[in-house]
VOPAGU-2260 file (C-alpha; in pm, 1 decimal, decimal comma):
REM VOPAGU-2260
SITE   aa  ch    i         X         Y         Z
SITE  UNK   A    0       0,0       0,0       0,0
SITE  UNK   A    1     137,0     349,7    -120,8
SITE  UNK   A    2     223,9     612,8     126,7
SITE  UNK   A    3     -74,9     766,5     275,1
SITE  UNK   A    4    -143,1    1146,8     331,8
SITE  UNK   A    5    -158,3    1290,2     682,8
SITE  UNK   A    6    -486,7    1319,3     801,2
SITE  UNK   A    7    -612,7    1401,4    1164,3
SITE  UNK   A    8    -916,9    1161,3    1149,4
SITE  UNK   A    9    -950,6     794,6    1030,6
SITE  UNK   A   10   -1205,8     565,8     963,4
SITE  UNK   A   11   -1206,9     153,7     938,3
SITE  UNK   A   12   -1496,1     -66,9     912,9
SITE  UNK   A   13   -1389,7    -498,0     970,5
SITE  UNK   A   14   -1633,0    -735,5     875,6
SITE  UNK   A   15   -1634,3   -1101,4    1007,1
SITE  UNK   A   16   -1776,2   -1216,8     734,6
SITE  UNK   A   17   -1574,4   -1294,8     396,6
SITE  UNK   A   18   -1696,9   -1018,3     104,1
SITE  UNK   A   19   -1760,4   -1205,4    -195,2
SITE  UNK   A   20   -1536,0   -1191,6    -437,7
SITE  UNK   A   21   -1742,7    -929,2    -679,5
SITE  UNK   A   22   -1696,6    -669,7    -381,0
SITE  UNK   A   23   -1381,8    -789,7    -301,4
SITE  UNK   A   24   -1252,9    -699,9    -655,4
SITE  UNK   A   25   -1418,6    -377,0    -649,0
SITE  UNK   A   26   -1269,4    -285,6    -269,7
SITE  UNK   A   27    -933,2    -390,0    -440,2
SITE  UNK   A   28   -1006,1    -198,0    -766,6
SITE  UNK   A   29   -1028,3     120,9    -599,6
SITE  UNK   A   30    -747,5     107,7    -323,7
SITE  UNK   A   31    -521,0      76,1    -643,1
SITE  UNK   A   32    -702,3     321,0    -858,9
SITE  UNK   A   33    -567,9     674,5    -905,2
SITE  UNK   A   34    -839,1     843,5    -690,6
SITE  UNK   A   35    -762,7     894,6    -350,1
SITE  UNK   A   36   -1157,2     914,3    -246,9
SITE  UNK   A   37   -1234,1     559,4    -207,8
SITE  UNK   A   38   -1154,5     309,1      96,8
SITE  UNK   A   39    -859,7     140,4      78,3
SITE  UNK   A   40    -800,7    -246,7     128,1
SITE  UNK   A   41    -628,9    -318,2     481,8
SITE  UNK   A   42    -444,8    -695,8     438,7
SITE  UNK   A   43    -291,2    -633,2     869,6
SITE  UNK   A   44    -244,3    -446,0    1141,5
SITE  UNK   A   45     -34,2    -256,2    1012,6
SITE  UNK   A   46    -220,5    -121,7     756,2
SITE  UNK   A   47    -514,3    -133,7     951,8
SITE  UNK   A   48    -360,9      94,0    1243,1
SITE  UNK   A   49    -333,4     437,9    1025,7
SITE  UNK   A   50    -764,0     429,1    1008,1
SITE  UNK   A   51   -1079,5     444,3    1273,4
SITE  UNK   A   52   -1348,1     196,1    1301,3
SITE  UNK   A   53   -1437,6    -108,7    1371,3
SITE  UNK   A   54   -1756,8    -329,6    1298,2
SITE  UNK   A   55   -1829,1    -710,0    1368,1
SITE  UNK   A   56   -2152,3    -925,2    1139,2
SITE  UNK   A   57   -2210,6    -602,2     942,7
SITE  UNK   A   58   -2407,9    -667,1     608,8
SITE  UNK   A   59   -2185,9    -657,3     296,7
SITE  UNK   A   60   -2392,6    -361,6     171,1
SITE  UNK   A   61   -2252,6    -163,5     384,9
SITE  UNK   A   62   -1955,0    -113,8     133,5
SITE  UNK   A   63   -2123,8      90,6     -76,0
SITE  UNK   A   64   -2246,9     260,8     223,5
SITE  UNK   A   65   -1855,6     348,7     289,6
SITE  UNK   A   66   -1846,5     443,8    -101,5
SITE  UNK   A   67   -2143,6     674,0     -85,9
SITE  UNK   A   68   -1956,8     841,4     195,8
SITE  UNK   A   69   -1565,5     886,4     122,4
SITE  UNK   A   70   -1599,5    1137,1    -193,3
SITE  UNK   A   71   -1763,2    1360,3      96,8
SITE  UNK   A   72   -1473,6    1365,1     297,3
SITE  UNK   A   73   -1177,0    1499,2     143,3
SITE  UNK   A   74    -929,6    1501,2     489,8
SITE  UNK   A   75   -1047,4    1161,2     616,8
SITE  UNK   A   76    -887,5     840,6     557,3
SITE  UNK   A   77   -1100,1     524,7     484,2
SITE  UNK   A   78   -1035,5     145,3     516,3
SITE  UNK   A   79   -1218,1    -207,9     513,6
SITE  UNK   A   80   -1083,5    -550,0     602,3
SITE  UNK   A   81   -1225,6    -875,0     674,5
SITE  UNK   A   82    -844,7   -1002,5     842,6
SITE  UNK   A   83    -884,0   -1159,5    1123,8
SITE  UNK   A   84    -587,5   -1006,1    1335,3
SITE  UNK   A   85    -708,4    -649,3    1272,0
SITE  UNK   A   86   -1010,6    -767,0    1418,6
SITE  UNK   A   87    -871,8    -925,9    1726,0
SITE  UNK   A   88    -599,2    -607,9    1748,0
SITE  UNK   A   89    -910,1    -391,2    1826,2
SITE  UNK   A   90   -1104,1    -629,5    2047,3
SITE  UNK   A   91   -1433,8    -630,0    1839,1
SITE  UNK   A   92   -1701,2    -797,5    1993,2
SITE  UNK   A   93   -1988,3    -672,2    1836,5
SITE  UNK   A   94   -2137,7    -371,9    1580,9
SITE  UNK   A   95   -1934,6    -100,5    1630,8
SITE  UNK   A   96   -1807,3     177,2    1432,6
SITE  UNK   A   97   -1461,1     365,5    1607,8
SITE  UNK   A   98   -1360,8     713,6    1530,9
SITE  UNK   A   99    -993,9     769,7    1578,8
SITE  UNK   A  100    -895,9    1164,0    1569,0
SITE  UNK   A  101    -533,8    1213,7    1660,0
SITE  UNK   A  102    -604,8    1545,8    1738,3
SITE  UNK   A  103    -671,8    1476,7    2091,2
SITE  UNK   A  104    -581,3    1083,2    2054,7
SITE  UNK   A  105    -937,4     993,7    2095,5
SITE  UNK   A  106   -1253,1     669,2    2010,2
SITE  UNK   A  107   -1552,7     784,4    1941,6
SITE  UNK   A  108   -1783,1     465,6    1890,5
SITE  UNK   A  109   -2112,2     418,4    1745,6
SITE  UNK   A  110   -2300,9     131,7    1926,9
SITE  UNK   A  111   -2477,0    -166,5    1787,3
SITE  UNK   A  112   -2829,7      -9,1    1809,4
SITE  UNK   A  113   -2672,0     304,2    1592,1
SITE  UNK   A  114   -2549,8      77,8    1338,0
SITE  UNK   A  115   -2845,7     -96,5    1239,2
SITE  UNK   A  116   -3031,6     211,0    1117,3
SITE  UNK   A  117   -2725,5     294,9     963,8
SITE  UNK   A  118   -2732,4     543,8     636,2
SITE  UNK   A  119   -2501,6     778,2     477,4
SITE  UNK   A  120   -2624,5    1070,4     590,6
SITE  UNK   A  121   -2636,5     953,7     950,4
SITE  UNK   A  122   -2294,6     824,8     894,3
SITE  UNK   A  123   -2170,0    1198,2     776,2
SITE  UNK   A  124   -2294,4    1376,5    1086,7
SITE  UNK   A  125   -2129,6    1150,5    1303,8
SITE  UNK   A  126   -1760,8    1200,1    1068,9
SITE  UNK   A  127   -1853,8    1636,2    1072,8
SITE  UNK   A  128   -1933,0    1665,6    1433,0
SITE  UNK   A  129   -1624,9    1482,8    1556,6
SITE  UNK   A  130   -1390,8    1598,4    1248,9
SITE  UNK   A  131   -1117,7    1828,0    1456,0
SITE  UNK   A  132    -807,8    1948,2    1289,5
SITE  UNK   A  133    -490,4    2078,5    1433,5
SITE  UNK   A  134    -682,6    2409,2    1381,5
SITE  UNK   A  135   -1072,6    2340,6    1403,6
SITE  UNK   A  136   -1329,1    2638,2    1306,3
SITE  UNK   A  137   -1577,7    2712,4    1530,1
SITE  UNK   A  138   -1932,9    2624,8    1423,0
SITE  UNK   A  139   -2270,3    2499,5    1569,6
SITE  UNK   A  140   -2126,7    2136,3    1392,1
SITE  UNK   A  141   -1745,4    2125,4    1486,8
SITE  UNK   A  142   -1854,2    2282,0    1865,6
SITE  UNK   A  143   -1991,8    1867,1    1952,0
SITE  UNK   A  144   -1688,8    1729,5    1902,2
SITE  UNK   A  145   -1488,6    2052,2    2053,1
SITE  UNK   A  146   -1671,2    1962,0    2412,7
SITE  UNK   A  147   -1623,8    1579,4    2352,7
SITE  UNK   A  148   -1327,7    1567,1    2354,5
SITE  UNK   A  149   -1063,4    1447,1    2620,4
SITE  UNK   A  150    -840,5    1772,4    2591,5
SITE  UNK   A  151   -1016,6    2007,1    2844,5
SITE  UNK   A  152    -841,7    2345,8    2762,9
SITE  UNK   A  153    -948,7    2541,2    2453,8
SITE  UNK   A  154    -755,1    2793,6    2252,0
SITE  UNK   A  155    -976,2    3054,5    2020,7
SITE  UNK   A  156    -817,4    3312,4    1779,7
SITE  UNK   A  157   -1096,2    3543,8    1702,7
SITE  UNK   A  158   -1035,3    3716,7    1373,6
SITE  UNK   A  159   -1244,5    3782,7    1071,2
SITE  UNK   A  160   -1128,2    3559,8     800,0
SITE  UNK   A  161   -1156,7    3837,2     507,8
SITE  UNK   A  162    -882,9    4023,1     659,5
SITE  UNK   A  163    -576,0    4050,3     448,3
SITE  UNK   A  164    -355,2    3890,6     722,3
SITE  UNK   A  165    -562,8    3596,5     805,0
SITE  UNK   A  166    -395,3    3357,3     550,1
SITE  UNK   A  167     -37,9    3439,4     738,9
SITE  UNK   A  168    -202,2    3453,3    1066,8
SITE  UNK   A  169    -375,0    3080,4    1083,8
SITE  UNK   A  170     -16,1    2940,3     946,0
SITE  UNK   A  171     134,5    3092,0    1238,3
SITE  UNK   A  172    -141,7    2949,4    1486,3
SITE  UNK   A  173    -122,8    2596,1    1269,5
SITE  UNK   A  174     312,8    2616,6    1347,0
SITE  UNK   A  175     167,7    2674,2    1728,6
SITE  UNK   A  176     -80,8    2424,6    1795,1
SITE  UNK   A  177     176,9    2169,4    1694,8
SITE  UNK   A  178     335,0    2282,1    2014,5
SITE  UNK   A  179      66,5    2179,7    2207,0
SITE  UNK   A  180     -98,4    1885,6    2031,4
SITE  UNK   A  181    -262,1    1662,6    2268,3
SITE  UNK   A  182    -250,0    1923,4    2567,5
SITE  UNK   A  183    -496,3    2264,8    2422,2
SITE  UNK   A  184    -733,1    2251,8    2159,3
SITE  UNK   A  185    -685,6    2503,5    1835,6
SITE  UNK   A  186    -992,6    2697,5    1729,5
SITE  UNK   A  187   -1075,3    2943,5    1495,1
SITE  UNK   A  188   -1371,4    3158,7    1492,1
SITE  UNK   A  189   -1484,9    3374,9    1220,8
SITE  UNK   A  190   -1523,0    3771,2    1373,1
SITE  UNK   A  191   -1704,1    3779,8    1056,6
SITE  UNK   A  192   -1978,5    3526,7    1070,8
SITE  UNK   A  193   -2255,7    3732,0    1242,9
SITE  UNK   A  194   -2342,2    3401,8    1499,2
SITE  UNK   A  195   -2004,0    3435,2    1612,1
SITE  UNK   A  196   -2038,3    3761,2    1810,1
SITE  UNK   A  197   -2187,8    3570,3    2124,9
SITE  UNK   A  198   -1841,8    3429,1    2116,8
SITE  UNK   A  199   -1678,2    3732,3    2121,3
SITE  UNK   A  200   -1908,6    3908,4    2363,8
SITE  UNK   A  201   -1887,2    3587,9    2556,1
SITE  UNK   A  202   -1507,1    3660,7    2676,2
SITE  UNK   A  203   -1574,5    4036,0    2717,5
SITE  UNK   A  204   -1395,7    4148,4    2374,8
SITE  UNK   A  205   -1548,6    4439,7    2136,8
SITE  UNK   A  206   -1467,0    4399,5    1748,0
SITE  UNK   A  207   -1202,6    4626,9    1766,4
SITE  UNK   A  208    -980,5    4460,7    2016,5
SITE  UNK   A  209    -957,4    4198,4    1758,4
SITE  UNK   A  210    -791,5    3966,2    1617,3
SITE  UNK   A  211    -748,6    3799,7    1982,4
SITE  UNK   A  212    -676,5    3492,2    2138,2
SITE  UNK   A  213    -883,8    3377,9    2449,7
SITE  UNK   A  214    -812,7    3049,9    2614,9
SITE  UNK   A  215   -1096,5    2884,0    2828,9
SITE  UNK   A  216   -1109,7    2572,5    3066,7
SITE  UNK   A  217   -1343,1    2350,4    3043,9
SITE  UNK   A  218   -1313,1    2197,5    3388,1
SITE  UNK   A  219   -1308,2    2483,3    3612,9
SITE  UNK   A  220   -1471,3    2733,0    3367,1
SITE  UNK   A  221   -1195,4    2959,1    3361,1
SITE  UNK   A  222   -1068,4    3188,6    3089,8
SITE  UNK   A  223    -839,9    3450,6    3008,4
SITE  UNK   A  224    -769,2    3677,2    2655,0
SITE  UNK   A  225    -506,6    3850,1    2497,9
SITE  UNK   A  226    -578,0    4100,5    2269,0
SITE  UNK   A  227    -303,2    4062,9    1955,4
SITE  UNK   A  228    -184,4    4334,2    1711,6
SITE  UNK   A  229     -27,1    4040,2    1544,0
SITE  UNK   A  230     -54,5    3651,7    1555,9
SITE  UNK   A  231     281,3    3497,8    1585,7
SITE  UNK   A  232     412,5    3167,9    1730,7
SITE  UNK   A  233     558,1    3294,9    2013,4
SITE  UNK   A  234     275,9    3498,5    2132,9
SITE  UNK   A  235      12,0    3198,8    2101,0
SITE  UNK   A  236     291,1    3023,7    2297,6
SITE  UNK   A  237     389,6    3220,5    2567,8
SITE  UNK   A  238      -7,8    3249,2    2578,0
SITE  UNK   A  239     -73,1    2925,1    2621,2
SITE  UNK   A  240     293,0    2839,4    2809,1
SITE  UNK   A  241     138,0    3132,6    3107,7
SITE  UNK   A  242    -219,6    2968,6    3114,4
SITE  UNK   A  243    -116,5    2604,1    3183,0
SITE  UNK   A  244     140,0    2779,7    3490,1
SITE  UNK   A  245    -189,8    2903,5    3606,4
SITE  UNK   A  246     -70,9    3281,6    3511,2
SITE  UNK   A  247    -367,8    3421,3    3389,4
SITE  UNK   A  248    -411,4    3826,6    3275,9
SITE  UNK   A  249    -807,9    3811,0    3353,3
SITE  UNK   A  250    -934,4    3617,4    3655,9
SITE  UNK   A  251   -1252,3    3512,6    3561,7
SITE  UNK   A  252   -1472,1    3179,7    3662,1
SITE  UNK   A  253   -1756,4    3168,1    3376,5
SITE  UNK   A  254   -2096,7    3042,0    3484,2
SITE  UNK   A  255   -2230,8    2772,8    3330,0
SITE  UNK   A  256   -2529,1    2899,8    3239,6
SITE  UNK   A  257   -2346,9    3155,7    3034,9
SITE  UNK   A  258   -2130,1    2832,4    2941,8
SITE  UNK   A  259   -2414,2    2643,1    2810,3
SITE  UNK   A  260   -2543,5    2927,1    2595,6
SITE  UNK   A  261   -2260,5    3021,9    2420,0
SITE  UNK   A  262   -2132,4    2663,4    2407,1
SITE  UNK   A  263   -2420,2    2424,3    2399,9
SITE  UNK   A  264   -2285,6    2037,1    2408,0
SITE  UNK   A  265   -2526,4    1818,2    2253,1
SITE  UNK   A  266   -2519,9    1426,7    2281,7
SITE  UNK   A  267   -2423,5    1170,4    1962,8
């Protein structure tokens, strides 16, 4: 199998069951085709290891389920196998479906019951509202995931994305949450989406103290900002470096019903 490219979220689906060998062929066919958009055939662990997801008995038609799906997801990674030891490696005993995001180096599983009404579209939700990046954007999709995940301390650069500088800017933050990968969460919202001014308001900022970088905790509720005349590495990470000492510039314990309406976490 050819070198793959280096994605943030994978996807695997293991049957028990043998495909036949028309799907087989087809499964095959694509993995070696030139497009890059279709699941690719997992032989071992190894190979298995790089995706996300796991399913025991499923139905052969849910291949083309996995087909519908893939050209939809351009930064996702998709396999299938029916080897045994990738089966055993990940412990399935019965219909699930694993997300693996290295993001925050977490499973997200869908459960038997989930599976069985299984469709594409159901299927995409799931993929969008736990798709983080090493810089996620901040909408009412991405914000599920945000507050499901295991990494508990947030980092939001608040700048509108038509300015000139934001192409520059959100390299420099990308170069900066690789600094902290696995330890604060990268997010970007959008001063210029309208929605996204309960965000701003939220931490106490006015549009003109931005672009901005506020950092929040989602276990203690606690926050601080720092308004930026420019977004640089070493700003987002003496930021960040001052938070986790438990230096902050603003004292300030949220309340969670001002938590919950700027930042509602819905279930799966």
């Amino acid at each position: 199998m050819g070198a793959m490219p280096f994605r943030h979220l994978y996807l695997l689906c293991l049957f028990t069951c043998k495909l036949s060998p028309e799907v087989a062929a087809e499964v095959q066919e694509s993995s070696d085709g030139p497009s890059a958009r279709e699941p690719v055939w997992l032989t071992d662990v190894q190979a298995a290891m790089e995706f996300v997801a796991a399913a025991e008995d499923l139905e052969v038609p849910a291949v083309s389920l996995f087909h519908s799906v893939v050209k939809n997801f351009q930064d996702v990674s998709f396999g299938i196998s029916t080897a045994s030891e990738v089966l055993a490696h990940y412990s399935v005993t019965g219909n699930t479906i694993s997300l693996f995001r290295l993001v925050d180096n977490k499973q997200l599983d869908l459960k038997s019951e989930d599976i069985e009404s299984m469709d594409a579209t159901k299927l995409s939700h799931f993929i969008q509202r736990n798709n983080l990046h090493l810089v996620t954007e901040y909408n009412p999709m991405t914000v599920i995931g945000l507050f499901n995940s295991m990494t508990s301390i947030h980092l939001l650069l608040m700048m509108n994305k038509a300015s000139p500088e934001h192409e520059e800017s959100l390299h420099r933050y990308r170069e900066a949450a690789k600094l902290f990968q696995g330890k604060i969460l990268f997010i970007l919202v959008d001063s210029g989406v309208k929605k996204n001014g309960k965000v701003i308001s939220f931490f106490k900022l006015k549009k003109p103290q931005l672009p901005a970088l506020a950092i929040y905790q989602t276990l203690d509720d606690v926050w601080d900002t720092l308004p930026v005349t420019e977004v640089s590495v070493e700003h987002v990470q003496n930021f960040c470096d001052g938070f986790l000492k438990g230096k902050r510039l603003v004292s300030v314990r949220l309340q969670v019903k001002q938590v919950e309406a700027c930042f509602p976490s819905w279930s799966l």
